[in-house]
Structures are given as C-alpha cells and as structure tokens.
N, C-alpha and C positions, 0 to 999 in steps of 0.2 A: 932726901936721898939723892945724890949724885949720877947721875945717868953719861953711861961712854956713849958720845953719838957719834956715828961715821956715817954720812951723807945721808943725814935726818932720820939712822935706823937708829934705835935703842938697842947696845948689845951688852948690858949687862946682865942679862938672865931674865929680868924683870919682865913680867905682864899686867896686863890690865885687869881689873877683875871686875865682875859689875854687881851691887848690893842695892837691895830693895829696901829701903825704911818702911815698915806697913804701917805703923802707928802714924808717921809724919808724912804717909805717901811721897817719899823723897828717893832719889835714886842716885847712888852713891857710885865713882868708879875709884879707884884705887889701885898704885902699883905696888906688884907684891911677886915676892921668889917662891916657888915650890916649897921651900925651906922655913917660911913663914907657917907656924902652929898657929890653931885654929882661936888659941885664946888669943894671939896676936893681933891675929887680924880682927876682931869685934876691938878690941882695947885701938888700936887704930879707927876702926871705923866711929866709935862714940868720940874718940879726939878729934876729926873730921865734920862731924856732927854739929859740935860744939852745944850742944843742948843739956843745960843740968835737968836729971831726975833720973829717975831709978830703975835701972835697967837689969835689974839683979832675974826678973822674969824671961828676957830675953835670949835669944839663941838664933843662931845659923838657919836657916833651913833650904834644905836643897829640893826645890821643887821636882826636877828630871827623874830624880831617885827615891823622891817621898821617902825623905831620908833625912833627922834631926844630926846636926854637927854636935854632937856634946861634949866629946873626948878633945879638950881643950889642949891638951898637951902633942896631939896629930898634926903632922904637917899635912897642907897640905897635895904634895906630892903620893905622903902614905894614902890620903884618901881616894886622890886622882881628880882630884878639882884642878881644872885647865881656866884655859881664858876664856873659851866659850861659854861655861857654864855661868849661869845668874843661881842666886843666894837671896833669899830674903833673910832680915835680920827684924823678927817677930814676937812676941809675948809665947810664952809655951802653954800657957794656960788661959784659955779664954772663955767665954761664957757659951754655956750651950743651950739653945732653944729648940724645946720637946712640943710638939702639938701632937695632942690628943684626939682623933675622930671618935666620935658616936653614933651609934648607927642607933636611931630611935625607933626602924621600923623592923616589925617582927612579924614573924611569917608564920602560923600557929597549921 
C-alpha cells in the first residue's frame, strides 16, 4: 500500500493496528483503514505470517471487550476498533482442563 507522507506523517487515513499470534507467540503490526472488514484483516494477517497450516479455527479476539470478531463481513470502523486497541488472532476452540477435589474426610 502506497502511503502520502508530508514531513514523515502518514496522511492517508491508515493506522497501525497491533495482532497477537497466540499459537506462534508473535506479534503482528499492520497498516489498515477503518474501511478494512474484519475477514480482511486476518486474510492479510495469515499473508504476513507467511506460515502454512490451517487456520480455519481461528479468529480475532478482542481482549478490552472480551469480545470474539466473527462478523467477517464488519468493518472495522462499524466495530470501533482504533489504533489503540490490541487483537489476538487465536484457536476458538481449545482444550479445557476440569480438576476435580474430593474431600475424603467426613464428619458423622
């Protein structure tokens, strides 16, 4: 993408966005418009990446708002994702580990 600079500002609209790889512990920045939809921005992020495998599990997640991005077709501006905000890009399904206590002693 082509950036207008005038005395080293970037004034195309563009900002920076910052993405968590969790699986690859890698941290990703990216410039992206308002106008960029949310399936965009992962399809850019895995082309950035450049890692093959299968990422059909994965999704957006917005930590601040504990809030999954799924509505791929959302820009976003409709969301309200700025430049501040951090994005992990995560597995949606992952393993859960239950431990059980037993209390052996009984009080009669």
């Amino acid at each position: 993408m082509a950036h207008l600079v005038e005395n080293g500002i970037i004034n195309d609209g563009s900002w920076q966005i910052s993405i968590l790889v969790t699986d690859l512990n890698i941290q990703r920045h990216l410039f992206v418009t308002g106008t960029l939809h949310i399936g965009g921005l992962m399809l850019r992020l895995v082309d950035d990446i450049d890692v093959t495998r299968d990422w059909s599990d994965h999704a957006l997640w917005w930590p601040e708002k504990r809030r999954w991005l799924t509505h791929t077709r959302s820009t976003l501006d409709q969301i309200g994702i700025t430049a501040n905000c951090n994005l992990e890009f995560t597995p949606q399904h992952k393993l859960a580990k239950f431990v059980f206590f037993f209390h052996t002693d009984f009080f009669l």
